[in-house]
C-alpha positions as CSV (number, residue, x, y, z in Angstrom):
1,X,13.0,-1.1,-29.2
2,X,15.8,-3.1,-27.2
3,X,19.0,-4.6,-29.8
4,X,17.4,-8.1,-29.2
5,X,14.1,-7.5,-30.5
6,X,15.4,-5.7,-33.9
7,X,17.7,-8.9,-34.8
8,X,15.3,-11.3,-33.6
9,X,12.3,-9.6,-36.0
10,X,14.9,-9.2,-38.3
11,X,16.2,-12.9,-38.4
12,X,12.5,-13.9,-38.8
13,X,11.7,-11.4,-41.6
14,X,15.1,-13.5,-43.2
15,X,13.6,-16.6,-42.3
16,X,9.8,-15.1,-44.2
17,X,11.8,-14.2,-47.5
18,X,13.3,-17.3,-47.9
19,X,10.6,-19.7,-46.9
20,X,8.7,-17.8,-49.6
21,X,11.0,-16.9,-51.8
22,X,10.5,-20.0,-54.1
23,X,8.0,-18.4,-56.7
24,X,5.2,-15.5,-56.8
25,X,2.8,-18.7,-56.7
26,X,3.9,-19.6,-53.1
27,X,3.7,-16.4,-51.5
28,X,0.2,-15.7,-53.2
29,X,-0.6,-18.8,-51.2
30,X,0.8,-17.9,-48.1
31,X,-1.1,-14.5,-48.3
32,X,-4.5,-16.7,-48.8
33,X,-3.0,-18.6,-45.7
34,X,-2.5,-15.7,-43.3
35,X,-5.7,-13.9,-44.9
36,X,-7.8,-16.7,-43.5
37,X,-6.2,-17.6,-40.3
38,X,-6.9,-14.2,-39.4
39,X,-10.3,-14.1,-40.0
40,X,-10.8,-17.3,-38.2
41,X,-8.8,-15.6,-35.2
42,X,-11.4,-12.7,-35.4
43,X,-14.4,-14.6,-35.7
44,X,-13.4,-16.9,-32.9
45,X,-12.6,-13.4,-30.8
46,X,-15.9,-12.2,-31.6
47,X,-17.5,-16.0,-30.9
48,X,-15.9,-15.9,-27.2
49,X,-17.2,-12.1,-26.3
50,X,-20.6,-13.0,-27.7
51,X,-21.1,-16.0,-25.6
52,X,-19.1,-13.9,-22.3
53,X,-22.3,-11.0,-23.0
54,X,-25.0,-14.2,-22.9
55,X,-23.5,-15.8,-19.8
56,X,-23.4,-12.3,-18.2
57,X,-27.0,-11.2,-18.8
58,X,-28.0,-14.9,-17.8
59,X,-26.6,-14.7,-14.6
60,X,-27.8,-11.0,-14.4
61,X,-31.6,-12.5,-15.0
62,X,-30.9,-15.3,-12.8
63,X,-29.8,-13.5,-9.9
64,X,-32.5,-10.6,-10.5
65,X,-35.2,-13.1,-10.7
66,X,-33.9,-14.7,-7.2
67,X,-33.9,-11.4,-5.6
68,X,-37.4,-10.6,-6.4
69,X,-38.6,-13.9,-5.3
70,X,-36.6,-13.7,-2.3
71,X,-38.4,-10.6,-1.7
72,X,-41.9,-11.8,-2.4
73,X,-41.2,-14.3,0.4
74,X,-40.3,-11.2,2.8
75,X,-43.2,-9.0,2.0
């Protein structure tokens, strides 16, 4: 852990506390906050590697399908 990264995650731990330092109620929110941006960053992870698997068996049947008409035509 290089000098530079310690102050600079300290300085924005500083910058955390007192942006939520104002009452118990404003940090409860701003653990709702980052409890649900996460999630959506998950879900929108998981969206993107679903649709990656679809377009890669697609292709997979596409080109599979070509191959074996392509060998139809030869036999």
């Amino acid at each position: 852990m290089t000098p530079t990264t310690w102050t600079g995650s300290r300085r924005l731990h500083t910058w955390h506390f007192r942006l939520f330092r104002v009452s118990k109620k404003t940090t409860a929110t701003a653990d709702v906050v980052v409890v649900v941006v996460v999630v959506v960053v998950v879900v929108v992870v998981v969206v993107v590697i679903v649709e990656i698997v679809v377009v890669i068996v697609v292709v997979v049947k596409l080109v599979s399908a070509a191959l074996s008409r392509r060998r139809g035509l030869v036999m």
